[in-house]
N, C-alpha and C positions, 0 to 999 in steps of 0.2 A: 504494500500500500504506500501511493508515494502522497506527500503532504506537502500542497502548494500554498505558501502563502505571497501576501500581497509587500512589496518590499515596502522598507521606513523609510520613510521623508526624513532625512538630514535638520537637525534642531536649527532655528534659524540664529546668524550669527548674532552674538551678544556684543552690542554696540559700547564700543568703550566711552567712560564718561568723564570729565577732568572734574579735580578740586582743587583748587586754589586756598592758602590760608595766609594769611599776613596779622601778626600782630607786635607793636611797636609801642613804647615809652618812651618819655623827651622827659628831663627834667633839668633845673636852671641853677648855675653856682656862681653868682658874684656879677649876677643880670645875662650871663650868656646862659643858652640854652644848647643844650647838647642832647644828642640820641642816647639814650642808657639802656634800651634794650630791643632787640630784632628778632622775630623766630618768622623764617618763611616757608610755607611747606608747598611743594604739589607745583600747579601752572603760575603761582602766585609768585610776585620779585617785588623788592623793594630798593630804592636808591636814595642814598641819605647826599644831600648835597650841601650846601655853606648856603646859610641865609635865616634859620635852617631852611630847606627844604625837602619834603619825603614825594618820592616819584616811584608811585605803584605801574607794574607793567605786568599782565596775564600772554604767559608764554604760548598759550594754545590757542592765541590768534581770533578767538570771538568765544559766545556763550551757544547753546543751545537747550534744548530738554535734555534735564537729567545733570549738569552740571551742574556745579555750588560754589560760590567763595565767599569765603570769609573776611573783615577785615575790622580790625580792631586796634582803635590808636586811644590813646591812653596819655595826658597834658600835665607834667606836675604844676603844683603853684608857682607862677611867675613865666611858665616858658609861652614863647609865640612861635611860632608854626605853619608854615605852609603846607600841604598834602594836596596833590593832584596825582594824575597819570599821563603814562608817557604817550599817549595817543588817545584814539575815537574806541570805545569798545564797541561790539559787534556782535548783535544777537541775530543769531542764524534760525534759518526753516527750521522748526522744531521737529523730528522722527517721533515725539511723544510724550507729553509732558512738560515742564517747564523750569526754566533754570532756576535759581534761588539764589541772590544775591543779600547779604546780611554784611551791613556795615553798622559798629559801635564804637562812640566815638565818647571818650568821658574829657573834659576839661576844665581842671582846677583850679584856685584862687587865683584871682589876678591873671588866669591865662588867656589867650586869644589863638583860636583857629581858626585857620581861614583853609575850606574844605573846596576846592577849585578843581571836580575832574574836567577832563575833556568830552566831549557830546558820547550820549548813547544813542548808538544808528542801529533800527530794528528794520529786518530785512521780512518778505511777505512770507504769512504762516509762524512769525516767532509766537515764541510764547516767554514770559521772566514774571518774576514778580522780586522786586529789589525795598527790601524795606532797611531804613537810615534810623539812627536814632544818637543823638548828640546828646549830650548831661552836663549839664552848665553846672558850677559853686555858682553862690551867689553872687558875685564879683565877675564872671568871666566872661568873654563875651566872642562871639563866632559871628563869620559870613563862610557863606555856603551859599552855590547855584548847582545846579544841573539843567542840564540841556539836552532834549529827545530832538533826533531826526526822524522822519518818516521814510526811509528812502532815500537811494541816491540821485538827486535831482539831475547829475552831468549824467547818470545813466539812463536815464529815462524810464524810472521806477517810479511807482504810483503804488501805494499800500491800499489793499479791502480788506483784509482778513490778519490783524495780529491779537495778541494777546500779554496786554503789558500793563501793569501791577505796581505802582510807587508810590511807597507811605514816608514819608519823613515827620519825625515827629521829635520835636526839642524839649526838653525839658530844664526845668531853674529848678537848685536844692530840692529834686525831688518830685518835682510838681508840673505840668506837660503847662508851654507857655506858646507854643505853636502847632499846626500839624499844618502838615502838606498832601493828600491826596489825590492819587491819580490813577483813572484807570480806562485806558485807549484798545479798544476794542471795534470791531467791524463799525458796529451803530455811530461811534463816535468819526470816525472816518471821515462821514460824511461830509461831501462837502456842501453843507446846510447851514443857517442860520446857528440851528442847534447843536449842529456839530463841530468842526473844526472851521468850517466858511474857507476851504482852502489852503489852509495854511499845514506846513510838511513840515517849522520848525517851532518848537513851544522849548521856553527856559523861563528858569524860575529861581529869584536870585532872595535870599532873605539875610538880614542882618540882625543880630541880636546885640543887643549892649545896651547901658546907661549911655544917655542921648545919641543913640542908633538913630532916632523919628528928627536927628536937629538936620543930618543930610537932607534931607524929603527936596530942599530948595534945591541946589546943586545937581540930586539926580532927574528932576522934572525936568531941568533947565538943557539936562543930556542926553536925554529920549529925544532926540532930533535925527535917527538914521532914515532916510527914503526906502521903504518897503518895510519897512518893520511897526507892528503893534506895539504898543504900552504904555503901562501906565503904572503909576506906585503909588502908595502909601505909608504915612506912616505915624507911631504910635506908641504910647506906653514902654519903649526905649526895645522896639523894635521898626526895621524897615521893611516891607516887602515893596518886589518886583516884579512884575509879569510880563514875560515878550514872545510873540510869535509873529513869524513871515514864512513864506511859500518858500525861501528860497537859504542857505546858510548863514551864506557870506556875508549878507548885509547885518541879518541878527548877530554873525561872531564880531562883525566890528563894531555894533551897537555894544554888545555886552564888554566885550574889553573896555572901550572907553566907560560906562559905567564903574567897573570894576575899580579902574585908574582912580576914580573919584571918592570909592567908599575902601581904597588899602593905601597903607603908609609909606608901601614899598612898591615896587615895579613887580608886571605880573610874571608869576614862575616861566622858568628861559623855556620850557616844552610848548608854551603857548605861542611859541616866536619861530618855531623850527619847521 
């Protein structure tokens, strides 16, 4: 008796996935401020440069489903601090799932961080959801922007379909003093009244401190780029900013020149390269 069976289908392959981990402490001896500790693991780098400055760089060249990084900076009392990265991240067509993006960021008395990455470009199909969260002492005081692309405009890319997820949320001594929410989905796409009305670049710039709301003159006065949306506010020893236009270039030089006006210093050299 012979015994036929049906052959097995090959398991289908298991898609590899990156983790990135970054976490860093800066503390300050005699008013300079120096890096006091670095652990990077995985797709994740970190570059400690004179100013200070910290220059994150994800080696596996974009995000997609099922990826995660980490990042965690950590201010002692008195130190100031630059943190961006070394280019645009990139979130790719997701195969399933969605990346996870977790950044904590704590800073202490008298400290100041100023959180400066470069544009997140979501490609059609991604999916991430990237949630931020800063902890102010009562004395310390942060600027932070981020900025989403929709698409590479020189390519002739047009987003219908992503799935993308950004919570920012600040907290003073313990107690949440901002939140930033956002969440860009097909519906939102739209180019409608109710949806994006066109526009492929949205950045979001906020400032926290004691007389943060005294800038409001100066930034009003700098919202003058041709093609670009915005408008600010400000308040209770916070700033906010909001900018969107169809196209990069004119919001990156919108937001630089803002930038110039609300830091003490010239922006980090990767903004320049």
């Amino acid at each position: 008796m012979s015994l036929i069976t049906a052959p097995i289908a090959p398991a289908p392959p298991r898609l590899q996935r990156s983790f990135g981990e970054i976490r860093a402490s800066f503390e300050a001896r005699s008013g300079v401020t120096y890096l006091s500790g670095l652990r990077q693991a995985g797709s994740a780098r970190a570059i400690s440069l004179p100013g200070p400055e910290l220059v994150i760089l994800n080696t596996s060249g974009g995000l997609t489903g099922g990826d995660r990084q980490e990042i965690r900076l950590t201010l002692g009392a008195g130190t100031r601090v630059t943190a961006t990265t070394q280019t645009a991240e990139r979130v790719y067509k997701s195969p399933g799932g969605q990346a996870e993006i977790s950044l904590q960021m704590s800073v202490g008395e008298g400290a100041r961080l100023d959180w400066l990455p470069q544009e997140t470009i979501l490609f059609e199909r991604s999916a991430a959801h990237r949630r931020t969260q800063i902890d102010l002492a009562p004395d310390a005081s942060c600027l932070s922007c981020e900025t989403v692309i929709l698409g590479r405009t020189a390519m002739g890319e047009v987003l219908s379909d992503v799935s993308f997820r950004d919570e920012r949320l600040f907290t003073r001594a313990g107690h949440p003093v901002h939140f930033e929410p956002m969440h860009l989905n097909a519906e939102a796409l739209r180019d409608t009244p109710a949806g994006l009305a066109g526009a492929r670049v949205l950045s979001g710039i906020v400032l926290l401190g004691q007389g943060a709301e005294d800038a409001i003159g100066p930034v009003r006065a700098a919202l003058d780029e041709p093609g670009v949306q915005g408008a600010a506010s400000g308040f209770d020893g916070r700033l906010v900013v909001r900018l969107m236009a169809r196209d990069n270039w004119p919001l990156r030089r919108q937001l630089i020149r803002l930038l110039t006006v609300l830091r003490p210093s010239p922006l980090p050299r990767v903004w320049h390269s």
